[in-house]
C-alpha angles and dihedrals in degrees: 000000000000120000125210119192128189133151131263085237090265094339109086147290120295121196129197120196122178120204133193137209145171127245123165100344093311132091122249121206128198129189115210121193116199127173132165115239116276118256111278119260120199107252100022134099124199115234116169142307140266118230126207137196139177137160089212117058123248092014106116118172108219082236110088120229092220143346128201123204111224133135084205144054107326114245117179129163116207103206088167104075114120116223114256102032129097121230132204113208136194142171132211120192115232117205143163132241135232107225095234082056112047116185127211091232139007091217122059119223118277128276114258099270119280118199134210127205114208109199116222124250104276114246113264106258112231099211115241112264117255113267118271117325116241124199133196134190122208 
């Protein structure tokens, strides 16, 4: 398990985590973003996050590749990373604003960028032959 930690701007500490498993023969590999909630502002509700993921660093489509709803810490569990490939990762918050309060935005500027490494597949080992063969005829 490897843990990777970086802050929501000022908004709080996000960790990625990345597990493996096996399942018939081959390795299987699963991401997991957490995140506490970000600190309370008067006037705003927290309403979810914005996840992000790229394969190139710093190359972030405007299209998220997943939200979560949640007026609490993220959680998100990404099932769908290929072995072999690295993945960047960033969050956005998404909140709602009181009209006596607008905000600029409803989404907060990105975490700094968090990588995971997803090891290949080990090659399969061919076990050594046995030592020289002996025959005897009786």
């Amino acid at each position: 398990m490897r843990k990777y930690l970086f802050q929501f701007n000022s908004l709080a500490l996000f960790t990625l985590m990345f597990y493996a498993f096996s399942c018939n023969g081959q390795v299987v590999h699963k991401v997991v973003l957490s995140a506490p909630a970000p600190a309370a502002q008067t006037g705003v509700t927290l309403t979810g996050y914005n996840i992000y993921r790229t394969t190139t660093s710093g190359q972030y489509n405007a299209t998220p590749y997943a939200s979560v709803t949640t007026s609490g810490a993220l959680s998100y569990t990404d099932n769908t990373v290929t072995n072999g490939v690295t993945y960047f990762y960033r969050a956005t918050a998404l909140v709602t604003c009181l009209p006596a309060n607008p905000c600029t935005s409803n989404e907060s500027a990105p975490t700094n960028e968090a990588q995971a490494i997803i090891p290949p597949n080990p090659t399969p080992q061919v076990p050594n032959s046995p030592g020289a063969l002996t025959v005897i005829v009786q």
